[in-house]
C-alpha positions as CSV (number, residue, x, y, z in Angstrom):
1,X,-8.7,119.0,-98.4
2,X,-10.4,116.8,-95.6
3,X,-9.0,117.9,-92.3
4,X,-9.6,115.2,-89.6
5,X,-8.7,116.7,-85.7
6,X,-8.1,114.1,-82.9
7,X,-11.0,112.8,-80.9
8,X,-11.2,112.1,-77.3
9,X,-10.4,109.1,-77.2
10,X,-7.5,109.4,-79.2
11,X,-6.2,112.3,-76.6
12,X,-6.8,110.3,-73.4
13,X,-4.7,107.4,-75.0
14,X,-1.9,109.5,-76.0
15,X,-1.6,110.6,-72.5
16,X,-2.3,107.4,-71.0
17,X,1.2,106.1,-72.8
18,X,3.2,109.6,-72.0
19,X,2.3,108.8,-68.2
20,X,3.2,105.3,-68.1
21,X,6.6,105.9,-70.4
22,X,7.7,108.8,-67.9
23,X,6.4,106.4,-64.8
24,X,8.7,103.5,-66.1
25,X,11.6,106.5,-67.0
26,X,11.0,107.6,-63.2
27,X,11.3,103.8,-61.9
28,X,14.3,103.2,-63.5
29,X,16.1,106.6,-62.8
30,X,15.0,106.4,-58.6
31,X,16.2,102.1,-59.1
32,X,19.9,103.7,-60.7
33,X,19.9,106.4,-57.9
34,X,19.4,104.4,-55.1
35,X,22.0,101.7,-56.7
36,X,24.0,104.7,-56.6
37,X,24.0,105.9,-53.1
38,X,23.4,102.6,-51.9
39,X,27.3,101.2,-53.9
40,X,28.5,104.4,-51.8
41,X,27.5,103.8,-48.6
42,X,28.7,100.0,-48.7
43,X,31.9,101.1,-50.0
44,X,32.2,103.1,-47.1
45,X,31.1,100.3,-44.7
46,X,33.8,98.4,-45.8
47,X,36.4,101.4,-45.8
48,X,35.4,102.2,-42.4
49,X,35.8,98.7,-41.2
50,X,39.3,98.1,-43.0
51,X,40.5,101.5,-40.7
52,X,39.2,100.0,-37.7
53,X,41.1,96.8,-38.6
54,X,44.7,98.7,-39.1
55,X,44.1,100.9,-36.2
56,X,43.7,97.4,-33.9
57,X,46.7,95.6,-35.8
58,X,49.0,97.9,-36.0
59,X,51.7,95.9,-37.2
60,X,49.8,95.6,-40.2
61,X,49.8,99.5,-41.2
62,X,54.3,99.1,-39.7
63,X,55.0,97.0,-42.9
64,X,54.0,100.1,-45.0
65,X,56.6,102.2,-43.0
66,X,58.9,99.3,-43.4
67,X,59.1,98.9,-47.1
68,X,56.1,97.0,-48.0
69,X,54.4,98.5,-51.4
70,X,51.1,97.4,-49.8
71,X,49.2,95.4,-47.5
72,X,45.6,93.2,-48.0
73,X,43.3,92.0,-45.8
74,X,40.8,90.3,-46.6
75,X,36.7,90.4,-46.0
76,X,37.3,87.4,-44.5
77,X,39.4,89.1,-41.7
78,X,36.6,91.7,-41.2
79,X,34.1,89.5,-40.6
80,X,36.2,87.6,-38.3
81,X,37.0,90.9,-36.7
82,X,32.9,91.8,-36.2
83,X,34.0,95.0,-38.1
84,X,30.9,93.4,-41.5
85,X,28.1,91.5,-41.3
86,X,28.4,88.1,-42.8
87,X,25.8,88.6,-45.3
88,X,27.0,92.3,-46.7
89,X,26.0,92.7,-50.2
90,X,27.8,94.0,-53.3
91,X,25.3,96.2,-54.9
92,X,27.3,95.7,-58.3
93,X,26.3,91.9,-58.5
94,X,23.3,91.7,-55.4
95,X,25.7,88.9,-54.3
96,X,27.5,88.6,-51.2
97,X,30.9,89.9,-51.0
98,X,33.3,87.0,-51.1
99,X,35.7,85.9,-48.1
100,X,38.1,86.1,-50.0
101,X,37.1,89.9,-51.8
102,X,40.7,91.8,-50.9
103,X,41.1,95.9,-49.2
104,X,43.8,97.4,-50.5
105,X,46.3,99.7,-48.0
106,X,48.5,102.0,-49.4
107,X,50.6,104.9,-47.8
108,X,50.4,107.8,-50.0
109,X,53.7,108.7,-50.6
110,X,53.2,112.8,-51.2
111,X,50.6,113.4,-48.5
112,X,51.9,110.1,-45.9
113,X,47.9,109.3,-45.6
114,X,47.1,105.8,-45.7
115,X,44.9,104.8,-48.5
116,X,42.2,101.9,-49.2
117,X,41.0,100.4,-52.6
118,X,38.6,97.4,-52.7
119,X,38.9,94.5,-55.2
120,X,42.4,96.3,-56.2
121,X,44.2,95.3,-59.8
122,X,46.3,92.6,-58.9
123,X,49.9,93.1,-58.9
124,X,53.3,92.6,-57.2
125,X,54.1,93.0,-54.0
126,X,57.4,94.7,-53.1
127,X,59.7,94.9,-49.8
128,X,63.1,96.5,-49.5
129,X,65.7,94.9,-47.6
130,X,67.7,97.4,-46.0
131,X,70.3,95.7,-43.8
132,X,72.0,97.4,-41.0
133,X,75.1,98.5,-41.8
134,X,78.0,98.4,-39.4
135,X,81.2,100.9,-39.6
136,X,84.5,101.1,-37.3
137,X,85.1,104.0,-35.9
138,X,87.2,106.0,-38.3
139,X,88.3,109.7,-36.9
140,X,88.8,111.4,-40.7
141,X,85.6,110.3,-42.6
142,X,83.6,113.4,-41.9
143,X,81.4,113.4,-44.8
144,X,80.1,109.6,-44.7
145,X,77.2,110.5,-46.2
146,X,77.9,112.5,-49.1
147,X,79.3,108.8,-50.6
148,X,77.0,107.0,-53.0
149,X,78.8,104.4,-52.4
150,X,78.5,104.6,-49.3
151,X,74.7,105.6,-48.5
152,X,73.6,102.3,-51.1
153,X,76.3,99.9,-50.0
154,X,74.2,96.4,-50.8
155,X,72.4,97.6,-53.5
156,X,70.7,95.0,-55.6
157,X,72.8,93.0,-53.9
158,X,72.5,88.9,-53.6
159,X,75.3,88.2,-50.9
160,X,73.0,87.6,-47.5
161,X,75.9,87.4,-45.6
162,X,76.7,90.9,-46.2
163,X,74.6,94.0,-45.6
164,X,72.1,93.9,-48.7
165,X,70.1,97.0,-49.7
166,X,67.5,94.7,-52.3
167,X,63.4,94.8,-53.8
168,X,62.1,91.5,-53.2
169,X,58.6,90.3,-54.3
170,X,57.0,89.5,-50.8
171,X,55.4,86.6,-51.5
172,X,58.6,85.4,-53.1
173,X,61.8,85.9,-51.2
174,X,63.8,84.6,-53.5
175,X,62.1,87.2,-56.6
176,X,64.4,90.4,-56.6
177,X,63.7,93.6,-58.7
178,X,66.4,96.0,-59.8
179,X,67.1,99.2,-58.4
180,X,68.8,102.2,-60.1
181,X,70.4,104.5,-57.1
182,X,69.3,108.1,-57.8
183,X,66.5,107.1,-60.0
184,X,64.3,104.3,-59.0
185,X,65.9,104.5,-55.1
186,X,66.6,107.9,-53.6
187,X,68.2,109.4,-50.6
188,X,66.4,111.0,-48.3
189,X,68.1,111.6,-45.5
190,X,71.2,110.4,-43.8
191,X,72.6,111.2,-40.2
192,X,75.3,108.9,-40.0
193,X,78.6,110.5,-38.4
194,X,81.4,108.1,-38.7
195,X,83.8,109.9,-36.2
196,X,81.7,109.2,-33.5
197,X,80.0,106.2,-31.6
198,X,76.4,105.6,-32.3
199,X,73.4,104.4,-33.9
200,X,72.0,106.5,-36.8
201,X,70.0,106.4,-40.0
202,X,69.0,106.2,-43.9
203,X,66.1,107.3,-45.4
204,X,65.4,106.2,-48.8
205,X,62.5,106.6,-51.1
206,X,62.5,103.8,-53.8
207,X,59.5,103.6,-56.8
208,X,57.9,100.4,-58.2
209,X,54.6,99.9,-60.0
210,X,53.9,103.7,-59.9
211,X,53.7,103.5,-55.8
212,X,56.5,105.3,-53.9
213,X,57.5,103.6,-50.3
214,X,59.7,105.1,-47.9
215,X,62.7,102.7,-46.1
216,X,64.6,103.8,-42.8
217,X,68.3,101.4,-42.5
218,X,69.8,101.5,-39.1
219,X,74.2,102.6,-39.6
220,X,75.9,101.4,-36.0
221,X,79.2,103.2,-35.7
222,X,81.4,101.2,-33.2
223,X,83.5,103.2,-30.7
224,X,86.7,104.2,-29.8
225,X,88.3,104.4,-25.8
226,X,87.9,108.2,-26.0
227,X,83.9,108.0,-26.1
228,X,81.8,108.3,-22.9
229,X,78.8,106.4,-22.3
230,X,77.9,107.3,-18.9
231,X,79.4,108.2,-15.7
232,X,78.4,107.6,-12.3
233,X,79.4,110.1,-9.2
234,X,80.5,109.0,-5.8
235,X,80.7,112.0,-3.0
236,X,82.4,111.5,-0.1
237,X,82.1,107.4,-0.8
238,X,78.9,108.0,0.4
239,X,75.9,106.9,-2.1
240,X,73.1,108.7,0.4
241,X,74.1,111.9,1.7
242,X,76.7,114.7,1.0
243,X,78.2,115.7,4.0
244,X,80.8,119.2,3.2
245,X,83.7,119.5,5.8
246,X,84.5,123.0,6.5
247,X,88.3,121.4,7.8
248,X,88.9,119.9,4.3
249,X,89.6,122.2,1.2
250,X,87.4,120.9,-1.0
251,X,84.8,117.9,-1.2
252,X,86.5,114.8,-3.0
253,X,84.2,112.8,-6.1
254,X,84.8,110.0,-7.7
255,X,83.8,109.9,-11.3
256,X,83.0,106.0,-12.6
257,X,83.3,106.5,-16.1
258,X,82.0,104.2,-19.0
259,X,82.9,104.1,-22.4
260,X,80.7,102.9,-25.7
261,X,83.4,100.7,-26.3
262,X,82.7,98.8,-22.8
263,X,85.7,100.6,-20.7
264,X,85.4,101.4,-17.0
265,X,87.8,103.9,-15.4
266,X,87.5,105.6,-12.4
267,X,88.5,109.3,-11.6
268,X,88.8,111.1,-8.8
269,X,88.6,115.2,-8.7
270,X,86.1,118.0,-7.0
271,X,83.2,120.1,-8.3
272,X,85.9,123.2,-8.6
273,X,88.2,121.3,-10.8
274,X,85.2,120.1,-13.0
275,X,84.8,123.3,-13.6
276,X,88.2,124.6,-13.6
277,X,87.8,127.1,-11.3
278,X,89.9,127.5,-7.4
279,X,87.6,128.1,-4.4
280,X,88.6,129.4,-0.5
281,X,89.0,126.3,1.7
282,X,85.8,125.6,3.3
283,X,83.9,126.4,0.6
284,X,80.1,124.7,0.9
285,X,78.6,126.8,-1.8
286,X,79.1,127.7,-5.2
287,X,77.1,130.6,-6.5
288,X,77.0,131.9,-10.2
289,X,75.6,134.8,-11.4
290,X,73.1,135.1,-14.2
291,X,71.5,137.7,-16.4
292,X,69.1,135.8,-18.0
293,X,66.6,133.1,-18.2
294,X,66.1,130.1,-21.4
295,X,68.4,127.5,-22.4
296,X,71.4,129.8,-22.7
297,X,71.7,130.6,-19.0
298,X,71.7,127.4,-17.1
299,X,71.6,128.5,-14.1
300,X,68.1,130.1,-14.5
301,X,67.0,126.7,-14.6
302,X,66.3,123.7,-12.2
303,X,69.3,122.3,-10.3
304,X,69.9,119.4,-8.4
305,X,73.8,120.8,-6.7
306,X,75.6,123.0,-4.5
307,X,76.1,125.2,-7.3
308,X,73.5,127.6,-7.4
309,X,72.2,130.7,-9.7
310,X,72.1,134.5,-8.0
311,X,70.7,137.5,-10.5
312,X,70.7,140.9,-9.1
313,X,67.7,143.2,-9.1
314,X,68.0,147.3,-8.1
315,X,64.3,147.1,-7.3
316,X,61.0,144.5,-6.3
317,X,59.5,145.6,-9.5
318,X,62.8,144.1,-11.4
319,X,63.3,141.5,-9.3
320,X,59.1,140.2,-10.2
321,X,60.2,140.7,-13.9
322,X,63.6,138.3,-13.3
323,X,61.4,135.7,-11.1
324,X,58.4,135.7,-13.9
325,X,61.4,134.9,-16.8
326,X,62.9,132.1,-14.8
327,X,59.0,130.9,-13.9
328,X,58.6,131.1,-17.7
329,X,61.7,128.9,-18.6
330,X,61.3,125.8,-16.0
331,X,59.0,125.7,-12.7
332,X,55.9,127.6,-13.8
333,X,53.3,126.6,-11.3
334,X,55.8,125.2,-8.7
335,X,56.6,128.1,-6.0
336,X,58.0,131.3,-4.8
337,X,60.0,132.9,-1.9
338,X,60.3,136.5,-1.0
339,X,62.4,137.7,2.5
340,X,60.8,140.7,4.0
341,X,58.9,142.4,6.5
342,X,56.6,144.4,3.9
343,X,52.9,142.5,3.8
344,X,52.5,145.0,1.1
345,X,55.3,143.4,-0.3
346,X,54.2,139.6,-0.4
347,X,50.9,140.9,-1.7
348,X,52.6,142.0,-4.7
349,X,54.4,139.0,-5.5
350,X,51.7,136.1,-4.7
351,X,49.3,138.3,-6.8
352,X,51.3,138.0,-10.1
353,X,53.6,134.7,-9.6
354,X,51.9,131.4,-11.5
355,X,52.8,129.6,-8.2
356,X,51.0,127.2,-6.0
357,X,53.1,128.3,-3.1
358,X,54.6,131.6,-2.0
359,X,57.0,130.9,0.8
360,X,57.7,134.1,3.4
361,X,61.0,133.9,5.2
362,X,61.5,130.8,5.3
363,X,63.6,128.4,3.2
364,X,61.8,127.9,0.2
365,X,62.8,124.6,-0.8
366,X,62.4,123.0,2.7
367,X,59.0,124.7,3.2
368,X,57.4,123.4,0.0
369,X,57.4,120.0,0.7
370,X,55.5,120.9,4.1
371,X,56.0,120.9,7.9
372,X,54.3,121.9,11.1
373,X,55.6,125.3,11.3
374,X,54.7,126.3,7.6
375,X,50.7,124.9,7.3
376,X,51.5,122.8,4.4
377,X,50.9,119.3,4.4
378,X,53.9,116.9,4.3
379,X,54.5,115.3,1.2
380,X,56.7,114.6,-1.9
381,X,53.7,115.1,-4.4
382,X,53.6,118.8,-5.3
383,X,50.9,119.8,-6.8
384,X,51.7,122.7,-9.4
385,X,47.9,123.5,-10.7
386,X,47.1,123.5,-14.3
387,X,50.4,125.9,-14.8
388,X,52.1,123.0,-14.3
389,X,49.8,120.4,-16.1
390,X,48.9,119.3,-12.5
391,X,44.9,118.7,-12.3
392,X,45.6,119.9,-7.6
393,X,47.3,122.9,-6.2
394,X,48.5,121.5,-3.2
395,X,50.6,119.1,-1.7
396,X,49.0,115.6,-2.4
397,X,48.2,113.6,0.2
398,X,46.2,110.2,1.2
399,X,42.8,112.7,1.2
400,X,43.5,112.6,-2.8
401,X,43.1,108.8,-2.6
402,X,40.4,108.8,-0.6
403,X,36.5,108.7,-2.3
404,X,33.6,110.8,-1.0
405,X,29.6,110.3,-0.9
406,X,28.5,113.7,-0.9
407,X,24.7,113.6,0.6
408,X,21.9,116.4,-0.3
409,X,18.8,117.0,0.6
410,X,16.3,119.8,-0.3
411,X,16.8,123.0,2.1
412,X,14.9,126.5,1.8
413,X,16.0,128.4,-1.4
414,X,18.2,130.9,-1.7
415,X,20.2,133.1,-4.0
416,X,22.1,136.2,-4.5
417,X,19.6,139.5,-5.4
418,X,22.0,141.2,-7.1
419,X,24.6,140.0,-9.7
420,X,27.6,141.9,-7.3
421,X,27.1,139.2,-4.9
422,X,28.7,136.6,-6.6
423,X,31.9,138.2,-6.0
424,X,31.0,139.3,-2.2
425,X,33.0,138.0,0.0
426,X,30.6,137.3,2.9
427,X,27.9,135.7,0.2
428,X,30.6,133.2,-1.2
429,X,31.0,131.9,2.6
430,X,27.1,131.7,3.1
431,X,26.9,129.6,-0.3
432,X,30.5,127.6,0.8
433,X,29.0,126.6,4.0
């Protein structure tokens, strides 16, 4: 048997081909790799441009909360935008991407984010009509809402001179789409009270194409002579000041009262009889007790009256625990007051209080807003610090409108030896000064 082995040429041939096989295999995996990343990164060029677009228009992204099943724009209108270059490239085709190439926005309907697709299947566009519905006042219909009849009044409706709840094509106004209530439309929510006067709403959810879009419908209930608007109070016919007569028994105010329905009546009575309570004549003030601070003890809170809260406390450690829960509730950062001859005393309370001012007897709320005798500035601009989501602790004044050029130049150095220092007292007003 003649056994014949490979010469060297042979070899160096073979290898020559492997090497120029696996070069052209290399190529052409690097060219699909690049065409790869370089599709993604376009993609999200264009993306990125489209959520530029929608966040500068945004009555584009309103139609999607408004019923529309989605909303294009064009390349066209990012170009015109300077959001893409005019000559972007789609790495499918090495072409430029048409004008008229469309983004896609959609509002996810599980998650509410707002979606994009380029070139997007073409398909119908859909908008729900949802007319405003308006309802008389009716004093028995407590459960408006639990009617189907009620909650999809209009539906698939074609009288336009009623209140229509309809799917329309949105290109074509006159193309409608039936709806099935409880299946391809769905409640969900509803507010609406029909007893009383007011403006409320329905939520509905309705499916088309495999997209769900949400729908809010405005429900005006009209009112009746027994509901209040507003009211307007008149003291002592005096629009400016209230002036209390310790020779009458009780301060007259007139009570201008306006109804939904459009109905102006005027009535006269007192603070007491608001309340339904009989005072001493001569009365100027009206205290009530509290024993508590939040929403369920009004008179922990702010007031603008001459009724006014009073808590008792059997000690200054109690009455710093009452003052910190009212502080909590409303006026955190505003100010304090303590009557007393005990420095000690004050100490205590201006050390814990999240206050800007701590007021020593005097009257607190004449004192904050400043005077000669009390070393705060004058003003109506109290500043509250960043307790109060103020960015000053003190009464503004013009200073805080005023700009300053702060000037250095290079003086001998110094610094604190040890790290104590920093908290010295007499080192702080060397490095102040």
């Amino acid at each position: 048997m003649n056994k014949k082995g490979f010469t060297l040429v042979e070899i160096i041939a073979v290898i020559v081909l492997l090497v120029t096989i696996g070069g052209i295999f290399t190529v052409s995996m690097v060219r699909k790799l690049n065409d790869k990343e370089n599709n993604k990164d376009t993609v999200k060029q264009i993306i990125s441009a489209a959520d530029a677009y929608v966040s500068a228009n945004k009555e584009e992204i309103e139609k999607l909360y408004e019923g529309y099943n989605f909303v294009d724009i064009t390349i066209k209108d990012l170009k015109n935008n300077g959001l893409l270059n005019d000559d972007i490239i789609d790495p499918n085709t090495n072409e430029k991407y048409s004008d008229d190439e469309k983004v896609r926005i959609t509002l996810n309907g599980s998650t509410g984010a707002v979606e994009f697709t380029i070139s997007p299947e073409e398909k119908d566009n859909t908008y729900l009509i949802a007319d405003d519905i308006y309802l008389k006042h009716d004093a028995n219909n407590t459960n408006w809402c639990d009617n189907d009849n009620n909650v999809f009044m209009g539906l698939n409706s074609s009288d336009k001179n009623a209140s229509r709840l309809v799917l329309v094509n949105a290109s074509k106004a006159n193309e409608t789409y039936t709806l099935v209530k409880n299946d391809t439309i769905v409640k969900k929510e509803c507010n609406v009270n029909a007893t009383k006067a007011g403006n409320y709403e329905i939520k509905y959810e309705y499916t088309y194409n495999g997209s769900t879009v949400s729908k809010t419908r405005n429900v005006h209930v009209s009112s009746n002579d027994k509901d209040i608007e507003s009211f307007t109070a008149i003291i002592n016919e005096n629009h400016n000041k209230l002036f209390l007569d310790a020779s009458k028994e009780e301060t007259n105010i007139t009570l201008n009262i306006t109804y939904r329905n459009g109905t102006k009546v005027p009535k006269e009575t007192t603070i007491a009889k608001l309340a339904d309570i009989d005072v001493p004549a001569g009365t100027k003030v009206l205290m009530a007790e509290e024993n508590g601070a939040g929403l369920d003890h009004p008179f922990a809170g702010e007031k603008l009256s001459p009724v006014s809260g009073v808590q008792k406390a059997k000690d200054l450690d109690d009455a710093i625990d009452k003052m910190m829960a009212c502080l909590n509730y409303q006026g955190k950062g505003h100010s304090c007051g303590i009557h007393t001859n005990d420095d000690e005393d004050v100490a205590r309370v201006a050390s814990v209080a999240p206050v800007t001012k701590c007021v020593v007897n005097q009257p607190q709320c004449l004192t904050n807003s400043g005077g000669w005798n009390c070393g705060f500035p004058v003003s109506m601009t109290l500043g509250c610090g960043t307790w109060g989501g103020n960015s000053v602790s003190h009464n503004a004044t013009y200073k805080d409108l005023l700009n300053f050029t702060y000037v250095s130049r290079q003086i001998p150095n110094w610094k604190p030896e040890k790290a104590e220092d920093f908290i010295d007292a007499a080192v702080i007003a060397k490095v102040d000064a």
